[in-house]
ZAKEKE-879598 format. One line per field, with one value per residue (C-alpha): residue number from 1; x, y, z. Coordinates in pm, whole numbers, m for minus. Example, Ala and Ser with C-alpha at 12.3 -4.5 7.8 and 13.67 -1.06 7.14 Angstrom:
ZAKEKE-879598
n <- c(1,2) .
xx <- c(1230,1367) .
yy <- c(m450,m106) .
zz <- c(780,714) .
end
This chain:
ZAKEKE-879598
n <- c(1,2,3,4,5,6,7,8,9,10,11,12,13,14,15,16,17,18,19,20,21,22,23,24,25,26,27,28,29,30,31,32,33,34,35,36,37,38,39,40,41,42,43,44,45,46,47,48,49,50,51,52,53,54,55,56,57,58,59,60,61,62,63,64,65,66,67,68,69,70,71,72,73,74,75,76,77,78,79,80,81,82,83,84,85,86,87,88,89,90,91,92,93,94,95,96,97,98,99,100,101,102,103,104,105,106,107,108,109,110,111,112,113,114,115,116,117,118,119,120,121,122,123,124,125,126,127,128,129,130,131,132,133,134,135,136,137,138,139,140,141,142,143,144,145,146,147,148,149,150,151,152,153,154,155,156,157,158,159,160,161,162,163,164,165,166,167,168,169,170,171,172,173,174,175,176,177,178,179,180,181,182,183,184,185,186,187,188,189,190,191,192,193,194,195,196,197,198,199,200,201,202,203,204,205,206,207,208,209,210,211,212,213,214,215,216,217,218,219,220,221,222,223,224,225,226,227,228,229,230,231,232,233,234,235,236,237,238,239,240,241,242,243,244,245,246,247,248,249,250,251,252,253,254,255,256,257,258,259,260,261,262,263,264,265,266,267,268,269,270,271,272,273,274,275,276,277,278,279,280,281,282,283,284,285,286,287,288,289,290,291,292,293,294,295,296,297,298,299,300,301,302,303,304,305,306,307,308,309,310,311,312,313,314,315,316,317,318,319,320,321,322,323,324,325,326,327,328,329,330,331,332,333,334,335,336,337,338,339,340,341,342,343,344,345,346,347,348,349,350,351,352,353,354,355,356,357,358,359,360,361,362,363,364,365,366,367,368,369,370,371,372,373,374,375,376,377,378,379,380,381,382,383,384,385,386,387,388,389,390,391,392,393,394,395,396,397,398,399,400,401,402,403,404,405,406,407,408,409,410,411,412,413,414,415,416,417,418,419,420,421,422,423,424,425,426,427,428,429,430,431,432,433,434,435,436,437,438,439,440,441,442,443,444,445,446,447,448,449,450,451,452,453,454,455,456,457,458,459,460,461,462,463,464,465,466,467,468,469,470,471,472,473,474,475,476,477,478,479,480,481,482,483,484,485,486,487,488,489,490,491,492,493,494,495,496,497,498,499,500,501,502,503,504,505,506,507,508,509,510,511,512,513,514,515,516,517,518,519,520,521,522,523,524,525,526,527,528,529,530,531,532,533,534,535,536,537,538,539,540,541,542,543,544,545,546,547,548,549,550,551,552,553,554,555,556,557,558,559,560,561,562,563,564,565,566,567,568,569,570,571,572,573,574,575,576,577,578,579,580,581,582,583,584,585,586,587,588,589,590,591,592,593,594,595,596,597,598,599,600,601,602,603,604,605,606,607,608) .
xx <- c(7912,8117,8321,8398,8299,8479,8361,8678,8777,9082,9418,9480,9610,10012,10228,10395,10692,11041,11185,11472,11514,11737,11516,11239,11182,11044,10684,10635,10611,10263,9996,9895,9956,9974,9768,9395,9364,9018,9092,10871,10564,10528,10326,10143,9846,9664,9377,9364,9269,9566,9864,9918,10154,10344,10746,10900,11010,10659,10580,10836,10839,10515,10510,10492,10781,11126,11107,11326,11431,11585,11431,11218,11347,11151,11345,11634,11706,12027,12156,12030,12265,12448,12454,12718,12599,12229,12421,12567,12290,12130,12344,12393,12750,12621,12306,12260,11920,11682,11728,11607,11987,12017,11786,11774,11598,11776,11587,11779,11446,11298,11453,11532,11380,11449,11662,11363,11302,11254,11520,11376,11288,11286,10924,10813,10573,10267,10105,9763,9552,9295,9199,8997,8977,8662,8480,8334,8012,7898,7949,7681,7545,7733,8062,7982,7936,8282,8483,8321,8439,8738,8838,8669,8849,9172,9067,9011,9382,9615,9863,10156,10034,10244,9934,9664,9530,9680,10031,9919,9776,10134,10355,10208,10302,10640,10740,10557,10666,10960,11031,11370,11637,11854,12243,12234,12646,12613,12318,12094,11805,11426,11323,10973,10830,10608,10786,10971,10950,10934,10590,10383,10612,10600,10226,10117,10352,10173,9795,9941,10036,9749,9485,9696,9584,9195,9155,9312,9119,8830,8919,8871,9257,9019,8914,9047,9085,8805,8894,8715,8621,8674,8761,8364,8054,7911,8179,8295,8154,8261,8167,7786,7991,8231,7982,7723,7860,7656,7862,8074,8483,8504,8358,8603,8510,8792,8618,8529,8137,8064,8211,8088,7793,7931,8079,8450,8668,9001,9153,9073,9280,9247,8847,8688,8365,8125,8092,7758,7595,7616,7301,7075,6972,7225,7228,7493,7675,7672,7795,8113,8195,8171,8348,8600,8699,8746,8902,9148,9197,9276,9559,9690,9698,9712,9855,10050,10188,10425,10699,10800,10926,10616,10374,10607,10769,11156,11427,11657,12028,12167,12464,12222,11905,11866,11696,11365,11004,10653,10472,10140,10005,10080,10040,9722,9395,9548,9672,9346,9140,9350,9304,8915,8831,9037,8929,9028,9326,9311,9480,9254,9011,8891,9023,9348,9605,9974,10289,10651,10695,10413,10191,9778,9732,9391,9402,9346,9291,9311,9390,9786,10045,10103,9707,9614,9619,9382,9074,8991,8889,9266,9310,9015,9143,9505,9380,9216,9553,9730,9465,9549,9945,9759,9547,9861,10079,9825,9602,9752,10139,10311,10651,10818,11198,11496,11707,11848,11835,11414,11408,11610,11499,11320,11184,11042,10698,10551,10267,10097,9838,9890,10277,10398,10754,10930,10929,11205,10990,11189,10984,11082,10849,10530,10561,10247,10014,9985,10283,10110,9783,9529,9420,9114,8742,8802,8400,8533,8802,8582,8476,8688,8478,8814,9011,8872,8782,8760,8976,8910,9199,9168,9281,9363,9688,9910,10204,10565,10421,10721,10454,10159,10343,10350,10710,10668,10560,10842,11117,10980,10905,11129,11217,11141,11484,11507,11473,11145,10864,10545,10210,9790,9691,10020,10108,10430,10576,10866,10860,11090,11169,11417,11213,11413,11377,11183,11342,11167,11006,11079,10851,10985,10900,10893,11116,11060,11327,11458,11054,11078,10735,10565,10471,10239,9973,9883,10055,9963,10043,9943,10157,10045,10199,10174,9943,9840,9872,9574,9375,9628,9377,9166,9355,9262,9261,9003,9238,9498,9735,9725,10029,10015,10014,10293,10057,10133,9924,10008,10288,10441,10751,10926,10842,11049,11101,11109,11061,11213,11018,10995,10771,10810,10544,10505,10380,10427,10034,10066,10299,10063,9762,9844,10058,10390,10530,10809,10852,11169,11070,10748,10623,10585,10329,10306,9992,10000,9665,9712,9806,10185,10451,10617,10997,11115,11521,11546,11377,11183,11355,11203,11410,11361) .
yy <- c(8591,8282,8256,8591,8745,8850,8586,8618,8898,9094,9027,9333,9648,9647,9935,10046,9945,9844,9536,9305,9353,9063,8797,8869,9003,8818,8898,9082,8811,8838,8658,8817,8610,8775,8467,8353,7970,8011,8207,11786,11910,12144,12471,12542,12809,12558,12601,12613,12283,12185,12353,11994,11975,12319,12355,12142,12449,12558,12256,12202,12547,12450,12085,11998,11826,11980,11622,11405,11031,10739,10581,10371,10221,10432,10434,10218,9999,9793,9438,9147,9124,8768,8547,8705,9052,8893,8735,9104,9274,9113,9350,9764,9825,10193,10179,10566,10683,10823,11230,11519,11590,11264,11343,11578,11757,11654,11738,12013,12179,12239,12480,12285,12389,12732,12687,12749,13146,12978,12752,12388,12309,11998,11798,11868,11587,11696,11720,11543,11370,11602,11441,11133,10986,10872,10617,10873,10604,10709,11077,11275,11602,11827,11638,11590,11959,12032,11837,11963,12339,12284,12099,12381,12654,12468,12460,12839,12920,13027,12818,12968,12863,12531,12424,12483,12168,12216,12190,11919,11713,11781,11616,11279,11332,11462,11193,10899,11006,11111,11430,11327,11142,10953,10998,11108,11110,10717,10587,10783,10681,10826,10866,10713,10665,10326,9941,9986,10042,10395,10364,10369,10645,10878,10811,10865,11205,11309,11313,11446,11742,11751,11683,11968,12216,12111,12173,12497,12630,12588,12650,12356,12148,11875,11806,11454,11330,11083,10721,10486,10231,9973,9667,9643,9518,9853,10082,9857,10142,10410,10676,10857,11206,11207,11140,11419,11608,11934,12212,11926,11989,11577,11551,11422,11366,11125,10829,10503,10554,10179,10140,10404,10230,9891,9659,9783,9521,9492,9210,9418,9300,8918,8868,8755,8788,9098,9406,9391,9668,9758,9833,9527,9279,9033,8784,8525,8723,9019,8756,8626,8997,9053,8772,8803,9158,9045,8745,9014,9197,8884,8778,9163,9171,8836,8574,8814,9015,8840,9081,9378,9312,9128,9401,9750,9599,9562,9758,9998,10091,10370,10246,9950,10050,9670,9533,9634,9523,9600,9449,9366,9714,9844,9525,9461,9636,10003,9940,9756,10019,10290,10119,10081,10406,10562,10593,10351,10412,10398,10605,10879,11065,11351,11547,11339,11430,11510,11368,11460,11404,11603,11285,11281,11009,10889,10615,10892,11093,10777,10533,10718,10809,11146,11267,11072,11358,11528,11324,11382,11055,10957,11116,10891,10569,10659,10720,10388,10237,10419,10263,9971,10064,10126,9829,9610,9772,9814,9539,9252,9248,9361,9561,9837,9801,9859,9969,10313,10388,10369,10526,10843,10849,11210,11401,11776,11930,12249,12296,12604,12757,13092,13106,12817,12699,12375,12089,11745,11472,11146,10817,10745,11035,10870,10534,10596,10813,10999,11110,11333,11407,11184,10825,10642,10584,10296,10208,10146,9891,9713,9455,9359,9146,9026,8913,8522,8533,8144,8034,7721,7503,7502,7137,6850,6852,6555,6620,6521,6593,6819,7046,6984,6777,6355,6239,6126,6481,6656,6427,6554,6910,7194,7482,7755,7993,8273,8560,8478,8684,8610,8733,8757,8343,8210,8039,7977,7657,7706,7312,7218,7592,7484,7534,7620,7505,7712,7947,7999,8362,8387,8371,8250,8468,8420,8712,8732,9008,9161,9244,9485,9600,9860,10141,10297,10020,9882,9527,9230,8878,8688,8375,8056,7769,7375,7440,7238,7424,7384,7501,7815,8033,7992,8088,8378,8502,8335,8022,7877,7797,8212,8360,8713,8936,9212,9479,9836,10131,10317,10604,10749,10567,10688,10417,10093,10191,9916,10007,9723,9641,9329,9189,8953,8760,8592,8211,8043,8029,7892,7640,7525,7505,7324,7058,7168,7352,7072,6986,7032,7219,7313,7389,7837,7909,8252,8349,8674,8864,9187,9213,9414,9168,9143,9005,8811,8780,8590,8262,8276,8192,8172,8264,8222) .
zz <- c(9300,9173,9458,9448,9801,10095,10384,10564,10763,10662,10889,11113,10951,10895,10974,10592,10579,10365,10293,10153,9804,9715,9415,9646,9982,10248,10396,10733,11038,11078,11093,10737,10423,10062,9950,10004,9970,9801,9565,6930,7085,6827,6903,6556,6655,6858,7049,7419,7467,7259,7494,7607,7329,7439,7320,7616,7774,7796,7940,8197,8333,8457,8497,8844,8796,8683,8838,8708,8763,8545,8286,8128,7827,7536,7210,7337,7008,7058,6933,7169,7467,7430,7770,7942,7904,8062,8339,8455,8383,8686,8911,8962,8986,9064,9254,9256,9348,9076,9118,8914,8823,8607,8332,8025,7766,7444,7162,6971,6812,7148,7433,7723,8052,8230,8553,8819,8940,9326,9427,9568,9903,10029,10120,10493,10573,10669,11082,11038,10832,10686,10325,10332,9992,9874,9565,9280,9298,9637,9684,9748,9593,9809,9732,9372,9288,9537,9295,8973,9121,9176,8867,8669,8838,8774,8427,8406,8548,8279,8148,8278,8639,8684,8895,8586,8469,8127,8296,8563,8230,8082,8359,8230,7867,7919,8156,7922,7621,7486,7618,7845,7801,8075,8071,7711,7675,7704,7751,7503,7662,7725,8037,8154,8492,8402,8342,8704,9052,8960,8895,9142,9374,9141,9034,9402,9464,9150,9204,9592,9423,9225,9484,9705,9437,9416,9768,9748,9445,9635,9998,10165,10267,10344,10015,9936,9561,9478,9354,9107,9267,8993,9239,9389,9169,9259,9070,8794,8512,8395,8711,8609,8755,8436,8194,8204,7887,7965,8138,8327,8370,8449,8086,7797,7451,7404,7549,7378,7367,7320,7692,7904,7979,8018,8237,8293,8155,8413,8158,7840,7551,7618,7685,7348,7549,7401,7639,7883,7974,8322,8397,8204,8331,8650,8329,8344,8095,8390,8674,8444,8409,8755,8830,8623,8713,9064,8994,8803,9069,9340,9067,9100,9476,9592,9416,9175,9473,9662,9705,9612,9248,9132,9287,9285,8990,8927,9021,8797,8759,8700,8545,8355,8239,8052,8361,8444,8491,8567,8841,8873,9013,8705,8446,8530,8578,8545,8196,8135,8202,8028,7744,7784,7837,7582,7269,6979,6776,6387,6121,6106,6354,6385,6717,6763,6982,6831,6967,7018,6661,6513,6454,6483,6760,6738,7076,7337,7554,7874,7583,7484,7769,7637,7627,7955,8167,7983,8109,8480,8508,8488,8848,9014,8832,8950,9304,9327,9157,9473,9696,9583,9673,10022,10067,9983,10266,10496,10456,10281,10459,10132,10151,9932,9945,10174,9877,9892,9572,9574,9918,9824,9496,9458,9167,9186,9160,9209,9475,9619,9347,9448,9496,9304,9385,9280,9583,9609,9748,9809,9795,10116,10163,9997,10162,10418,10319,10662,10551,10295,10500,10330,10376,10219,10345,10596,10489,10132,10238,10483,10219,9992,9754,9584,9834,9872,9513,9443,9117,8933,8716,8384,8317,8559,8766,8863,9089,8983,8634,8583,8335,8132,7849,7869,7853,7484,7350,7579,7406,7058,7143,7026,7289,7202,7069,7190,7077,6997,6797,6921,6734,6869,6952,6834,7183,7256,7451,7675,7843,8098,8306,8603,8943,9218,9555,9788,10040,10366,10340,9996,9731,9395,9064,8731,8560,8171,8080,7738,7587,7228,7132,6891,7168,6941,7004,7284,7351,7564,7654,7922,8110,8231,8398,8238,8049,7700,7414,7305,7569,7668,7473,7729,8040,8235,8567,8701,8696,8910,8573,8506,8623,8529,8186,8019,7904,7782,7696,7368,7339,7074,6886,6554,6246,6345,6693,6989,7303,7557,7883,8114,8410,8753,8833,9170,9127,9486,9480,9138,9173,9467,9312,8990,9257,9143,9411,9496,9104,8927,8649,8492,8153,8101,7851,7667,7542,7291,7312,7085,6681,6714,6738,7061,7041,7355,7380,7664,7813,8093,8440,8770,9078,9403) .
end
């Protein structure tokens, strides 16, 4: 399929483990590389369906997470830092783990969480592995109508169980979206679990919790969570299981009906190409999608992947929340596919969800942080964006960090349907998934169609060019000035970006940091590598030039409110396949693919 099939065999399976954290952390010595060669919640008489948006004390009393944890950067608005500020924001003077004592409810309308009625215990890993995790696409009958059960009995329990699915759908929203602030006395800051090495941690102790309760609801502590299989030709559609709308709990009305039935796009909001329908005919239309998606997915866990910043994403301070970053777990084909199965935004719709600040939000339920929850289908994407977590580790030689601060970092949720008490899980907890007593069907990860996905340049390379400018246009070209407003196909140049020299073991990144955006729409750009102008439109990831895309999806925000966000890209592969890995500099290109404006404050830099 264009290149893209697995005709290698995967390296021997890795033990999880931590690494360095320093710029980024060297690879395990194996024999594994990271890179294939070919490749207010206001209550106002709403119905039940509606106690999502319960007073926050409603919400947290039940949420499996009193959890708590440091910050995203929601509703931070502050003057651009000036060069010396950017210099010491590249260090924690306080590395303090994220805990569920930094963090709290501030808004003065709403009752802040109830101390618990249990006190916490503390996480006791679990003996065996009894769950076995498995794609939505090939379960049979028997399985099918197991997970149907228990979603619908989770469903039917009240909403003052912290385990109903109400509750479970409002842990999302009130960590996504405005409902706690960080260090309010100085920093004033919401909390959020996405843009950070927070993410996918607290994603993955999440759904445990979550998938903990399904089994119990119906009996069976071997019932294991299934995943969307969106990586493999086979599952790239929206799963047949959800869609029935007849008597079916995995049924949500908040889809966008001119996808379900389509190819899943996993670089939504930068393909011009129109939607094919998954089931036509193998056209050549059907083959680019195809190809595409994997070719996605490669960049996400291969080339984009390096270390631990540019997969996991960056890490955060407690004592400086202005440095932080998403990685490519979370940048990529999760946000992509939020976004695609939610339903379109707009100004008006009928059914809209309402935010923190009373507002109808029409881009839900998948397509808005604070409704996501509310679509089952969230849980099987999310597994398969924790399989991914897995495959990386396992599979592919990737490393989470040695840092303390993400190792003891440890938020609460509540588990036991029957007797629900609040639980502290540290990350250091999640790192291997025996650890919580699932893993995923080995069958499923046998072949990995993506893996020696074969790119292809999008323009000629010379090396020594020093980027994708001749001399003569260089020595006329502006730089761009930062702070920068970028817009939807206005690219902007940044020529001449200092390379550094390589370190042995350590991959260099490209960090893009200080990123404002409107969160109330979704917000994209893409970055390439020397590039011409006039073909960076173009790029994708299905070339070598494409080094990796900032993408959000949707969350509430008060009229003028930015929201400030960064990413890391890994681009050792990069540099190597467009014959600049022993250049001096190169030229970064920045490619805006959605309508908001997104303001850039500072230049890009890559590190090593």
């Amino acid at each position: 399929m264009n290149g893209c099939m697995a005709s290698a065999p995967l390296a021997a399976a890795a033990t999880p483990a931590t690494a360095k954290s320093p710029a980024c952390p060297s690879k395990k010595t194996s024999t594994t590389t990271l890179r294939a060669r070919a490749v207010s919640c206001r209550a106002s008489g709403r119905s039940s369906d509606d106690l999502l948006w319960l007073p926050r004390r409603e919400i947290l009393t039940g949420l499996g997470g009193i959890t708590a944890g440091l910050v995203g950067y929601q509703s931070f608005v502050s003057s651009v830092a000036n060069a010396a500020e950017e210099v010491a924001a590249e260090k924690c003077s306080k590395p303090d783990p994220v805990t569920d004592t930094l963090i709290e409810c501030m808004d003065p309308t709403i009752p802040c969480p109830p101390t618990p009625k249990t006190p916490i215990v503390d996480f006791t890993p679990e003996s065996t592995v009894k769950r076995i995790r498995r794609p939505v696409h090939l379960l049979n009958r028997e399985y099918q109508e197991k997970y149907k059960e228990a979603v619908a009995k989770m469903k039917a329990l009240p909403a003052s169980n912290p385990l109903s699915f109400v509750r479970q759908a409002a842990i999302h929203q009130a960590y996504c979206d405005h409902h706690y602030h960080y260090d309010p006395d100085k920093k004033n800051v919401d909390f959020d679990v996405h843009n950070s090495w927070l993410f996918a941690p607290w994603h993955r102790m999440y759904i445990y919790f979550y998938e903990k309760a399904l089994g119990q609801l119906i009996g069976d502590d071997t019932f294991g969570l299934p995943f969307w299989n969106w990586d493999t030709p086979a599952g790239m559609v929206v799963p047949a299981l959800f869609k029935d709308s007849f008597a079916n709990p995995l049924y949500d009305s908040n889809r966008n009906p001119d996808h379900l039935d389509m190819v899943a796009n996993l670089n939504f909001l930068n393909d011009k190409s129109t939607p094919v329908a998954f089931n036509g005919p193998h056209d050549k239309a059907y083959q680019e999608a195809i190809y595409k998606n994997l070719a996605t997915v490669h960049q996400q866990q291969m080339r984009g992947a390096g270390c631990a910043r540019s997969f996991l994403g960056e890490k955060l301070c407690t004592d400086n929340i202005s440095r932080q970053g998403q990685g490519s777990l979370e940048s990529m084909a999760h946000t992509a596919l939020h976004v695609w199965v939610g339903r379109g935004g707009g100004t008006s719709c009928t059914g809209g969800v309402v935010d923190f600040q009373g507002k109808t939000q029409c881009a839900n339920d998948m397509g808005f942080l604070g409704s996501a929850g509310r679509d089952p289908l969230f849980y099987s994407h999310h597994a398969n964006v924790d399989r991914m977590w897995h495959i990386w580790a396992t599979k592919l030689g990737g490393e989470g960090f040695k840092d303390p601060e993400w190792l003891d970092a440890s938020f609460v949720f509540y588990d036991d349907v029957d007797n629900p008490h609040p639980v502290r899980i540290k990350f250091r907890d999640v790192i291997d998934t025996k650890n919580l007593g699932y893993t995923y069907d080995a069958e499923a990860d046998k072949d990995l169609p993506w893996k020696d996905c074969q790119l292809t340049s999008l323009v000629p390379h010379t090396k020594g060019a020093g980027g994708a400018m001749s001399k003569l246009r260089r020595a006329v070209t502006k730089a761009a000035v930062f702070p920068v407003t970028v817009t939807k196909n206005n690219v902007i140049e940044v020529p001449s970006v200092v390379v550094p020299a390589k370190k042995e073991g350590q991959p260099r990144v490209l960090v893009i940091q200080g990123i404002e955006y409107d969160p109330n729409v979704a917000n994209k750009f893409d970055v390439a590598l020397n590039v011409p102008k006039d073909s960076a439109l173009d790029v994708g990831p299905q070339n070598f030039e494409f080094a990796g895309s900032f993408a959000v999806v949707p969350a509430s925000g008060a009229a003028g409110e930015k929201v400030k966000g960064g990413v890391t890209f890994s681009v050792e592969a990069c540099l190597e396949d467009i014959k600049a890995a022993d250049d001096s500099t190169v030229d970064v290109i920045i490619v805006p693919r959605t309508e908001g404006e997104i303001k850039i404050n500072s230049a890009p830099t890559i590190q090593s």
